[in-house]
MIPANU-466930 format. One record per atom (N, C-alpha, C): z, y, x. Coordinates in steps of 0.02 Angstrom, whole numbers, plus 50000, padded with zeros to 5 digits. Layout:
BEGIN
ZYX/...
***
This chain:
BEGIN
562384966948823/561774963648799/561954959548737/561534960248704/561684957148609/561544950248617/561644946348610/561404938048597/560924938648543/560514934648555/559824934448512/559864930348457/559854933748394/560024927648336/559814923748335/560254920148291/560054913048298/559684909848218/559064905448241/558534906248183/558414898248188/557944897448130/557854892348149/557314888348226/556844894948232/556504895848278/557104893248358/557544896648340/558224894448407/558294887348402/558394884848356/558844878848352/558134872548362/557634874248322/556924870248339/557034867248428/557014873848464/557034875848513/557624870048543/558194872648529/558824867348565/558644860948566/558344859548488/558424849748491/557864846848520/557344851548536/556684849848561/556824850448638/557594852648662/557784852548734/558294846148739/558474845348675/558944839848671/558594832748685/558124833548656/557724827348659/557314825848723/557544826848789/557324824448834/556894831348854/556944835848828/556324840648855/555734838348823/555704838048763/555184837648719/554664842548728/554274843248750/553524847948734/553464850048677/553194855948667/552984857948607/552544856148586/552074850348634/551324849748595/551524844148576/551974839148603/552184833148582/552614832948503/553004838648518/553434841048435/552944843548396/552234845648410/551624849648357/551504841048346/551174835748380/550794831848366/551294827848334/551994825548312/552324823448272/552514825648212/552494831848225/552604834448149/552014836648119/551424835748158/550664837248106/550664844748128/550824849148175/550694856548168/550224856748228/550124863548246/549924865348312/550284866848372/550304866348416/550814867348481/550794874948467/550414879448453/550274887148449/550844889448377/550874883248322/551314885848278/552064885248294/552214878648349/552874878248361/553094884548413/552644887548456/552754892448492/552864896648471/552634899248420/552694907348392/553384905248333/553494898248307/554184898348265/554724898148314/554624898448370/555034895648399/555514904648471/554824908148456/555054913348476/555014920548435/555044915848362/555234922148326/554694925148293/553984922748330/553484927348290/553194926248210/553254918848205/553244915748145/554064912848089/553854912048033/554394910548023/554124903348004/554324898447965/554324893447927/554244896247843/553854893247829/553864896647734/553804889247686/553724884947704/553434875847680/554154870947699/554274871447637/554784863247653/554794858247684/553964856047656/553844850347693/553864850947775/553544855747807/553804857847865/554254857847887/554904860247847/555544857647875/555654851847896/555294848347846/555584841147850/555294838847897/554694840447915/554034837047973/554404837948044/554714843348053/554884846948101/555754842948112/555844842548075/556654839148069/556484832248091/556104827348060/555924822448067/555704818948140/555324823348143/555144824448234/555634824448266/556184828448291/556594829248318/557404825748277/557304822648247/557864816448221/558214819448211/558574826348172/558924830648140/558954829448052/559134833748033/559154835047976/558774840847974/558594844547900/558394850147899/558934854547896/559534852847854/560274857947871/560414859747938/560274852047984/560294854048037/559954863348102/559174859048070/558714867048083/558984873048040/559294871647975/559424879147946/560024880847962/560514876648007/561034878948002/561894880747974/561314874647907/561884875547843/562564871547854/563014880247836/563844875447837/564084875747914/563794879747948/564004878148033/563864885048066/563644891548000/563444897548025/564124903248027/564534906148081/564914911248085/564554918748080/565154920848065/565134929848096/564794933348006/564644930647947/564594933547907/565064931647847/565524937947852/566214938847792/565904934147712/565314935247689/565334928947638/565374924547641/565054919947704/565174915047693/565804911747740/566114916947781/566824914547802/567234913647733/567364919547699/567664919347630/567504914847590/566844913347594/566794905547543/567234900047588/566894900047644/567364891647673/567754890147681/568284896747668/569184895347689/569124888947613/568904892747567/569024890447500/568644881847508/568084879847523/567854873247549/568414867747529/568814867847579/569354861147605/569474859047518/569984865047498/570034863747407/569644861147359/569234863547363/568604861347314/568454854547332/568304853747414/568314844447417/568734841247396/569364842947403/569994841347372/569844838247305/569804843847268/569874842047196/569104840747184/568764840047213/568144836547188/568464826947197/568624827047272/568974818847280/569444816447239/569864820147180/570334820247165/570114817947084/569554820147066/569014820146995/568974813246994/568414812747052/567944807547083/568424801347072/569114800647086/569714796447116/569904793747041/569824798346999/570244797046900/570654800846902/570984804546949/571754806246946/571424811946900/572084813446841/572004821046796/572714823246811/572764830346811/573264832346784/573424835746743/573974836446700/574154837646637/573844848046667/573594849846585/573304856046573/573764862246587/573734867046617/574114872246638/573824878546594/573174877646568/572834880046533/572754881446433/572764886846413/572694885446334/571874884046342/571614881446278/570784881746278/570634886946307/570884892746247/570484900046239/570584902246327/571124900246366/571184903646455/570614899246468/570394891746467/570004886746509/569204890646501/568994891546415/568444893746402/568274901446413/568674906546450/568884911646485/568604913146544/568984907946572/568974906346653/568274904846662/567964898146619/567514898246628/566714902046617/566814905746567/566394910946555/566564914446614/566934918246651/566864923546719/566794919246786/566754914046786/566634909946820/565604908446815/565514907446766/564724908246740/564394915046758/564764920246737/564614927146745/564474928346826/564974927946877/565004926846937/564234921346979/564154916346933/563394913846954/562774917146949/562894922046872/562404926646853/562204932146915/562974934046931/562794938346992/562844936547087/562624929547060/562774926947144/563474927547185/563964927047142/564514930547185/564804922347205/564454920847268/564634914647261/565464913647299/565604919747350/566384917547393/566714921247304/566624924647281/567304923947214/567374917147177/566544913347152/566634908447137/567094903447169/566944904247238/567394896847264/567994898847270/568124903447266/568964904347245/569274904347188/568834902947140/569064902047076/569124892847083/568544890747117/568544882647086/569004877047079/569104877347150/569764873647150/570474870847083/570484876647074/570924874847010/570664873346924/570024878346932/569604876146892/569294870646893/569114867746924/568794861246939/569414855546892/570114858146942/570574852546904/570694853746820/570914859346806/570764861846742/570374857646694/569764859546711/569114856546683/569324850246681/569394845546739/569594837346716/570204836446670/570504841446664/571194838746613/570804837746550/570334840246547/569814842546487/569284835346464/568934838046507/568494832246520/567834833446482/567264831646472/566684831546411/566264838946458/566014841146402/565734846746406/566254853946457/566554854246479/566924858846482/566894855246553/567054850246573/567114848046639/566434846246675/565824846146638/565294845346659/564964851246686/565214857646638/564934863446657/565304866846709/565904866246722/566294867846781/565924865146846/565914856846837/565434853846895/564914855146903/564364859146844/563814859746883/563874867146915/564474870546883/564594877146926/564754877147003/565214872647003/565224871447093/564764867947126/564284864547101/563874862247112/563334867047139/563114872147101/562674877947111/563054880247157/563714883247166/564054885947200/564024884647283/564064877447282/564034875747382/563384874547375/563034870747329/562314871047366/562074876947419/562094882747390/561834891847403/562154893347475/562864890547464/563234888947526/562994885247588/562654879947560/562504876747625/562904871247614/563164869347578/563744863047562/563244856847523/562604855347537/562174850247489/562814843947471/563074842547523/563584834147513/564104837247456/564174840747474/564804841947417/564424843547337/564014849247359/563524848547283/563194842047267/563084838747314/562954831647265/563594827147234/564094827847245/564794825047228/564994828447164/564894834647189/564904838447100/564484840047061/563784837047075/563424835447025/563394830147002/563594823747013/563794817047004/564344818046956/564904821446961/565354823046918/565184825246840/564684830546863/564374834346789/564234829546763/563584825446786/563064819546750/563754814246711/564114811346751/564564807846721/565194811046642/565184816546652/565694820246596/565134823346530/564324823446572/564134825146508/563924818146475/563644812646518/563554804646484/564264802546458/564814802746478/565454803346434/565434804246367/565264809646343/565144812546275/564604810546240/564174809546266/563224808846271/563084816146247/563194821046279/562944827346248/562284829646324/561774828846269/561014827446303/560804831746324/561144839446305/560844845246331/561264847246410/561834845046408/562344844646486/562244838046517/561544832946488/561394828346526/560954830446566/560714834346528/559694836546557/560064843646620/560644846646595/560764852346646/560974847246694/561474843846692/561884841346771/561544838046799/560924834346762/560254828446800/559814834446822/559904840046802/559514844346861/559804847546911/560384848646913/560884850646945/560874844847002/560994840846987/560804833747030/560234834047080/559724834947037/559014835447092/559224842547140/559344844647122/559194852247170/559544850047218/560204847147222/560894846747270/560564842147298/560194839747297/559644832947350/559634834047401/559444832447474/559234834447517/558334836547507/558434842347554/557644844147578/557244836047582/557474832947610/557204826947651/557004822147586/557284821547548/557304818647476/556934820947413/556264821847432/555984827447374/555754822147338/555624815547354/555124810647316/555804809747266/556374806347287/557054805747253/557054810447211/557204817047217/557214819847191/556724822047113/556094821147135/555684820947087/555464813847044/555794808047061/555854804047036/556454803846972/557124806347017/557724806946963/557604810446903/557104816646936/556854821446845/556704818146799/556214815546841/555464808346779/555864804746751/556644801846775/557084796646728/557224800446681/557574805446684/557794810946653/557444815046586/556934815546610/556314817246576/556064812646512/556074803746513/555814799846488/556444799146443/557244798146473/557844797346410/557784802346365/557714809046402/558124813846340/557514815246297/556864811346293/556324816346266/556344814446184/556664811246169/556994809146114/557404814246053/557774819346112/558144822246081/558024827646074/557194830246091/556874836646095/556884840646039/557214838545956/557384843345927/557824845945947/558154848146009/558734850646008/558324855846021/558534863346041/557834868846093/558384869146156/559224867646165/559324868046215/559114861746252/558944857146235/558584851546285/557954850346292/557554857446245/556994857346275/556914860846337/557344867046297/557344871746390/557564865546462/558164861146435/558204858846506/557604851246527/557104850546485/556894845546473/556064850546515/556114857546510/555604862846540/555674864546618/556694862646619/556894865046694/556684858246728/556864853646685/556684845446727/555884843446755/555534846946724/554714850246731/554524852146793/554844859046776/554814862646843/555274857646911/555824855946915/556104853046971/555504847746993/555234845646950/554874838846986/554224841747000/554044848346981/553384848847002/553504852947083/553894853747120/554224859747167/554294852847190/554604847247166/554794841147244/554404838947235/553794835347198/553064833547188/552654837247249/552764843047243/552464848347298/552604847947368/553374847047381/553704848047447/553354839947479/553454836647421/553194827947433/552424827547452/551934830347444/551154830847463/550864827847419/550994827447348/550744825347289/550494830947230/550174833247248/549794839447199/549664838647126/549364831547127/548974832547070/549744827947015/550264826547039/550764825347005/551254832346995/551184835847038/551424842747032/551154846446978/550444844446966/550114849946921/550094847946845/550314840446827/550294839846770/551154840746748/551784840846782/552214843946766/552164851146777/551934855146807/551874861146792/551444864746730/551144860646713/550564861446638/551184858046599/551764853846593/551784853246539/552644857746515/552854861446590/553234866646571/552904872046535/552284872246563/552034879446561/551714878846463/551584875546460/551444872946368/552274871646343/552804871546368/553634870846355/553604877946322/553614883346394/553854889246383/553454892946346/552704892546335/552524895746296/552634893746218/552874888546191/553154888446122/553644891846114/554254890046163/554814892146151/554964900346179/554774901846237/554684909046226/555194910446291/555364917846305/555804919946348/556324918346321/557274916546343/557894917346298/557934924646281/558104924746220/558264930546191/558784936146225/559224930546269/559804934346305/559654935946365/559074933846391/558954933346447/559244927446501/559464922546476/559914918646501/559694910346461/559704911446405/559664903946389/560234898046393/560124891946388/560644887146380/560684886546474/561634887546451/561904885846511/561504890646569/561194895846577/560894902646604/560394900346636/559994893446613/559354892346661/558794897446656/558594901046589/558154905446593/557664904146571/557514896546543/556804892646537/556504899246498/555834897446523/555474902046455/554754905646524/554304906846500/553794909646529/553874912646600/554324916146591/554564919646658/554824917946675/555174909846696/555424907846751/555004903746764/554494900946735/553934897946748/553554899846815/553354905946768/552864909746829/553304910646900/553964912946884/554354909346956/554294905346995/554214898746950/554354892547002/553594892747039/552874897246974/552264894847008/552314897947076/552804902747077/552714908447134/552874900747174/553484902247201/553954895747247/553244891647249/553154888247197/552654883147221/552044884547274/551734889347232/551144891147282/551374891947358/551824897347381/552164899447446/552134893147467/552544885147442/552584878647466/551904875247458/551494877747462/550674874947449/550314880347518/550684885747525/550304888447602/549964893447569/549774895647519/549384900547470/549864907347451/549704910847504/550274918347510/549724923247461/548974922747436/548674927047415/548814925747352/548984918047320/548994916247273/549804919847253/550284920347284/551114923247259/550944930547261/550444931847284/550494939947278/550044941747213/549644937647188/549184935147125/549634936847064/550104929947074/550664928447007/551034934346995/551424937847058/551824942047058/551554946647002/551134948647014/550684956146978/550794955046892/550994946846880/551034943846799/551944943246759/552354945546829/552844942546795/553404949546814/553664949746782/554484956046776/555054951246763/555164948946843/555944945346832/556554948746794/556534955346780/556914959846761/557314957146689/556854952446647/556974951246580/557444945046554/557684943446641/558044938146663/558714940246692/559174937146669/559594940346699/560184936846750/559874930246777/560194927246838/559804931146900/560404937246914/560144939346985/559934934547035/560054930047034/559484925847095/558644922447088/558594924447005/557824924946982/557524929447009/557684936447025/557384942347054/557384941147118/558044938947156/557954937847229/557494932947241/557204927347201/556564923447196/556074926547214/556174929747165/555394933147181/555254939647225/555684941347252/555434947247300/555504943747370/555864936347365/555924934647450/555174931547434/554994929247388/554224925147384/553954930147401/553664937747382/553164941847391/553274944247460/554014943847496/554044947447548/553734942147594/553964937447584/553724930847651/552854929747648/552454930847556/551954930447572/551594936847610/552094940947630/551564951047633/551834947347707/552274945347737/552264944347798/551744938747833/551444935147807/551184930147815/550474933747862/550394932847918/549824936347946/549994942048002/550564946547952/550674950848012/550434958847996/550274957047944/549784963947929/549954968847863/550334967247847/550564970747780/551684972147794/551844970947847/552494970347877/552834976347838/552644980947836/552984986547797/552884985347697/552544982047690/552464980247602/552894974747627/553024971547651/553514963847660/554074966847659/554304973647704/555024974547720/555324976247643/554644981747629/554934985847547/555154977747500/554824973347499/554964967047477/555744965447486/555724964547536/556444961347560/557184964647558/556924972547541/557514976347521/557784973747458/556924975347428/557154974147351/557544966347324/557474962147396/557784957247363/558504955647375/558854959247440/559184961247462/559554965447378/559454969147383/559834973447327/560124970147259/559324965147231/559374961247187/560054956847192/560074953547269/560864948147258/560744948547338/561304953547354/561444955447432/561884948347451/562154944647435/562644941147461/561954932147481/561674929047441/561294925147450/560814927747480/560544932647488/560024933947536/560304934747603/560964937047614/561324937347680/561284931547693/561544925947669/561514919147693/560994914547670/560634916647661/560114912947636/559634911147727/559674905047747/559384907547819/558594909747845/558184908147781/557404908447774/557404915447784/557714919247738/557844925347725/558064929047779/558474925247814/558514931047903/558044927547945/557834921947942/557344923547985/556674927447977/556484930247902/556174932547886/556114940547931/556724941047912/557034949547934/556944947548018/557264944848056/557264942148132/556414943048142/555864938848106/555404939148131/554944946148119/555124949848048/554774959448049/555014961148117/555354959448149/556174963848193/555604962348270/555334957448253/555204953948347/554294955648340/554064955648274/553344961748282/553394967048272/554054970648274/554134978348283/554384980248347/554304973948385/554654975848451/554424982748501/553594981248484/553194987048529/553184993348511/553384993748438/553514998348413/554285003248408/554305007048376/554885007948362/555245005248287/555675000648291/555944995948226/556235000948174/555805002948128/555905006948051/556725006048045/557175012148011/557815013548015/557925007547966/557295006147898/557535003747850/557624997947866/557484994147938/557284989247954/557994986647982/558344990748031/558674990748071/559464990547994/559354994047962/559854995747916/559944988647899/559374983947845/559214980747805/559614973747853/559484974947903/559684970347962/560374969448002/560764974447980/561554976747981/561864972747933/561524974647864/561974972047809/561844963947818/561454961247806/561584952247851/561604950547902/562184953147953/562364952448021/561984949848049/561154952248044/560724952448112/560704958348157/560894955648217/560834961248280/560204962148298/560004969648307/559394970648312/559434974748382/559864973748409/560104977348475/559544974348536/559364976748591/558904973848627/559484972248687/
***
């Protein structure tokens, strides 16, 4: 007999047994839901798609939301075992940054600015367990350095454990970035690592979070002839209108999202598809974040709306595409009734960046919950396949 994965729907479940035998109507009436929604997340039929939910639901039951997702505490899938051997190091030499200690360069420039370009490349394609086996030494590298070169290293590992599930450590090395690019005062690796910063936040921290942008937002607006600090001055936009959102503040959400969305249309798509430091600013990552947003607003008709406007394709951080096909798949699942347009969804996002969608945990419970309304049925091969490659057992 297979053990029944484990979702967040499971773990809801544990701490709501932890807590004295909590009721579900008692965990609905604390977190603002219905006793009928904690039942069906809780056995799989629903998933969670709303942050703030996380947090409602976390809050209730005196957890964290890492806690409910799991993050950093999940076995049995080869990426992210392969990332965490690498972990211990990277704290290492993150404590080691953090501490002053440098050590003398082992590195010529032309190897450091090398390393770090395939190190960037590797973010492009989500390859996040190669990344963390690069960091470690890169990380120290980078501090022999210091300025620009050590800021962009830090916000690389920074992106790197976030995806992981490592938020504490991505906030340590986004603290690093912010400090090596205010070092220099170079305003365009201020505006990246002060966003780099917000993201590595906790779930729980969206007001923080969208507060740190607005500081961020008000210093560098100064230096908006640059166009790489407008793009990050467009990403600082978007971050605060997504924790504005998660926070239950709309109508502060909507005037940073109007004033990315007037950003990107001056400045346009990057030519490379990539942009400063590979954020992507430009129209089409816009319409991205509106996707994300709406899904975090409860409006699944509205992501299937946007979708029809945007070709992540012209972008070329594979985890822009996995954006948007886990958005269209979670909104085609939403109801129950379109499960086969959701799955074709979820391949495609799957394919887009197989390694973050494996660990991504929204993302299997997504797959877990097609899996438990195909029960009466017979579960589609593509289903069962799709569900192999991110070590969900679909075994009865």
């Amino acid at each position: 007999m297979a053990n029944k994965p484990d979702t967040v729907g499971t773990r809801i479940r544990y701490w709501r047994m932890r807590r004295g035998g909590m009721t579900q109507a008692v965990l609905a009436g604390l977190a603002g839901v219905t006793q009928s929604y904690v039942s069906q997340v809780e056995s799989g039929r629903k998933t969670i798609d709303r942050r703030s939910t996380l947090v409602a639901l976390a809050a209730a039951l005196q957890v964290t939301v890492a806690d409910l997702l799991g993050q950093g505490t999940e076995s049995g899938d080869p990426a992210r075992e392969s990332a965490a051997e690498c972990v211990p190091a990277i704290w290492s030499a993150l404590i080691e940054i953090e501490d002053g200690e440098r050590r003398p360069s082992a590195y010529t420039t032309e190897r450091l600015a090398a390393e770090i370009a395939r190190a960037d490349q590797l973010r492009n394609s989500c390859n996040y367990p190669a990344m963390a086996r690069m960091l470690p030494s890169l990380l120290l590298e980078a501090a022999a350095v210091g300025g620009a070169s050590l800021a962009q290293v830090a916000y690389l590992a920074s992106t790197c454990l976030r995806h992981l599930g490592y938020r504490h450590l991505a906030l340590n090395a986004a603290r690093i970035s912010v400090s090596a690019a205010e070092d220099v005062e170079d305003c365009a690796w201020i505006g990246a690592s002060r966003f780099v910063y917000a993201q590595s936040l906790p779930i729980e921290s969206a007001r923080l979070a969208a507060r740190a942008a607005d500081r961020s937002l008000v210093e560098l607006q100064g230096d908006a002839a640059d166009v790489r600090v407008r793009q990050m001055l467009g990403q600082l936009h978007l971050m605060a209108a997504l924790a504005s959102t998660v926070d239950a503040r709309p109508n502060v959400a909507r005037d940073h999202l109007a004033e990315a969305t007037r950003e990107a249309a001056s400045l346009g798509d990057p030519a490379d598809g990539g942009g400063f430091n590979g954020c992507c600013f430009g129209p089409t990552n816009v319409g991205l974040w509106k996707m994300s947003i709406a899904a975090e607003q409860g409006e699944s008709g509205k992501v299937i709306e946007l979708s029809r406007t945007i070709r992540p394709q012209v972008l070329k951080a594979s985890n822009r595409q996995l954006s948007y096909w886990l958005d269209i798949g979670r909104a085609l699942a939403d109801g129950g009734r379109r499960d086969a347009e959701a799955l074709a969804a979820f391949v495609q996002a799957e394919r887009a960046a197989p390694i973050p969608f494996a660990i991504n945990p929204l993302a299997r419970d997504a797959v877990v919950t097609l899996a438990q309304r195909a029960q009466r049925r017979a579960i589609p091969d593509e289903l069962r396949l799709l569900a192999g490659r991110i070590g969900v057992n679909l075994a009865a």
